[in-house]
matplotlib code that plots the C-alpha trace (Angstrom):
import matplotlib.pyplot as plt

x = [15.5, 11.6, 10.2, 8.6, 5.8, 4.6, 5.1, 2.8, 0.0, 0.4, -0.6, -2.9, -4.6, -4.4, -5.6, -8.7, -9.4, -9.0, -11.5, -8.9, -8.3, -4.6, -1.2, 2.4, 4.7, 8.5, 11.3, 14.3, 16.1, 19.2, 19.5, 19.1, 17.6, 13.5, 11.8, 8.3, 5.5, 2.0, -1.1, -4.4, -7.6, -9.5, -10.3, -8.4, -6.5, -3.1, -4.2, -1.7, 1.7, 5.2, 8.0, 10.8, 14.6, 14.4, 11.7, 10.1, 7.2, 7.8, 3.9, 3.6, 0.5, -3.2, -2.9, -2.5, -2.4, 0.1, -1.5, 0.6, -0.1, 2.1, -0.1, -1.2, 0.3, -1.6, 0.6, 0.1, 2.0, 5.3, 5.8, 9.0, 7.7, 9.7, 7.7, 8.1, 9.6, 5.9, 2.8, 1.3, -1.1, -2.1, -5.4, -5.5, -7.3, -7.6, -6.3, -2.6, 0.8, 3.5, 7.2, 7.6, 11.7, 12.7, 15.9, 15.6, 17.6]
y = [-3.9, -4.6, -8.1, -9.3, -11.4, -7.8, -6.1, -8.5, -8.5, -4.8, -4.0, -6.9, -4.9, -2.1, -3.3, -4.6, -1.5, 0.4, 0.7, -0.3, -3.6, -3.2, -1.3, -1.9, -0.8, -0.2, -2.7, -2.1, 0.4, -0.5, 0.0, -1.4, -4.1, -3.0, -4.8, -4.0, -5.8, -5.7, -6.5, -7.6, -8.6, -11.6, -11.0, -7.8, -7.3, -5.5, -4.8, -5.7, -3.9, -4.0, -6.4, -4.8, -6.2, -8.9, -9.3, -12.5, -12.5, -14.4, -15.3, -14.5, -15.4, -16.6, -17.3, -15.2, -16.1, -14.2, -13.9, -13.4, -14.0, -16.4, -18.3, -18.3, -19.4, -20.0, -19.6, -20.5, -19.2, -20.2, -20.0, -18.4, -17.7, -15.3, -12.8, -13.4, -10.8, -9.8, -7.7, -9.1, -8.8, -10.2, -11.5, -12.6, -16.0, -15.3, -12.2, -12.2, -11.1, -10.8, -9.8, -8.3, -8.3, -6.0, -5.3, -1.7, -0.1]
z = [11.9, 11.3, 12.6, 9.8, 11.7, 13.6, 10.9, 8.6, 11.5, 12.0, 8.3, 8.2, 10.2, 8.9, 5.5, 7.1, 8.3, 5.1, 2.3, -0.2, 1.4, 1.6, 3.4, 2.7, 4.2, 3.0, 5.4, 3.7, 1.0, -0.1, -3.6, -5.9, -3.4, -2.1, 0.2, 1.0, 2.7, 1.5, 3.3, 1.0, 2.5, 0.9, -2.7, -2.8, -6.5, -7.5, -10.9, -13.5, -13.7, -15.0, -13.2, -12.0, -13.4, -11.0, -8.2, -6.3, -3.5, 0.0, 1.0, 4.7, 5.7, 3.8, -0.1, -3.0, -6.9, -9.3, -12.4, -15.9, -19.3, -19.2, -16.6, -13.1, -10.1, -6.4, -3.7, -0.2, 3.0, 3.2, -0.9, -2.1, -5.9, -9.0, -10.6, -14.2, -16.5, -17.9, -16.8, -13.7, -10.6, -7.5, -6.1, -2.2, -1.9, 1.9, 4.1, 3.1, 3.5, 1.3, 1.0, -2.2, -3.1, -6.1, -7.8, -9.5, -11.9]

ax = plt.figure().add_subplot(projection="3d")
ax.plot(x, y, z, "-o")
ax.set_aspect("equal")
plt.show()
């Protein structure tokens, strides 16, 4: 069983140090249920994609917005937010974690 809060600072780290800006790492697999945590240093992007069945993102630590077409949404740390059922990215406001959630098919 992962701790989430070293798990967050270890690929916080590890997104500082890489030229991308970002590392995730996979916590648990139990399908249909994902759970991955992503790392994004400030003003690093998830460029628009598709939303999985069912999905919502648990912010860690820092900020991030979710942006849709639909509209945007600026979440701080602590924010349990949906991802809407529609192309969307993410942008970190700050040096963030997330906990990405996901419901496949």
């Amino acid at each position: 069983m992962d701790d989430l809060n070293v798990t967050a600072e270890e690929h916080l780290t590890a997104a500082r140090a890489s030229a991308h800006g970002r590392s995730a790492h996979l916590v648990l697999q139990e399908p249909p249920l994902r759970q991955t945590v992503i790392a994004l240093t400030e003003g690093t992007a998830l460029d628009e994609h598709n939303a999985p069945p069912a999905a919502s993102l648990l912010v860690l630590r820092g900020g991030i917005r979710l942006t849709a077409a639909s509209g945007d949404a600026e979440l701080p740390a602590g924010t349990l937010h949906p991802i809407p059922q529609e192309r969307h990215g993410l942008l970190a406001l700050s040096d963030a974690v997330v906990l990405l959630t996901a419901v496949n098919d």
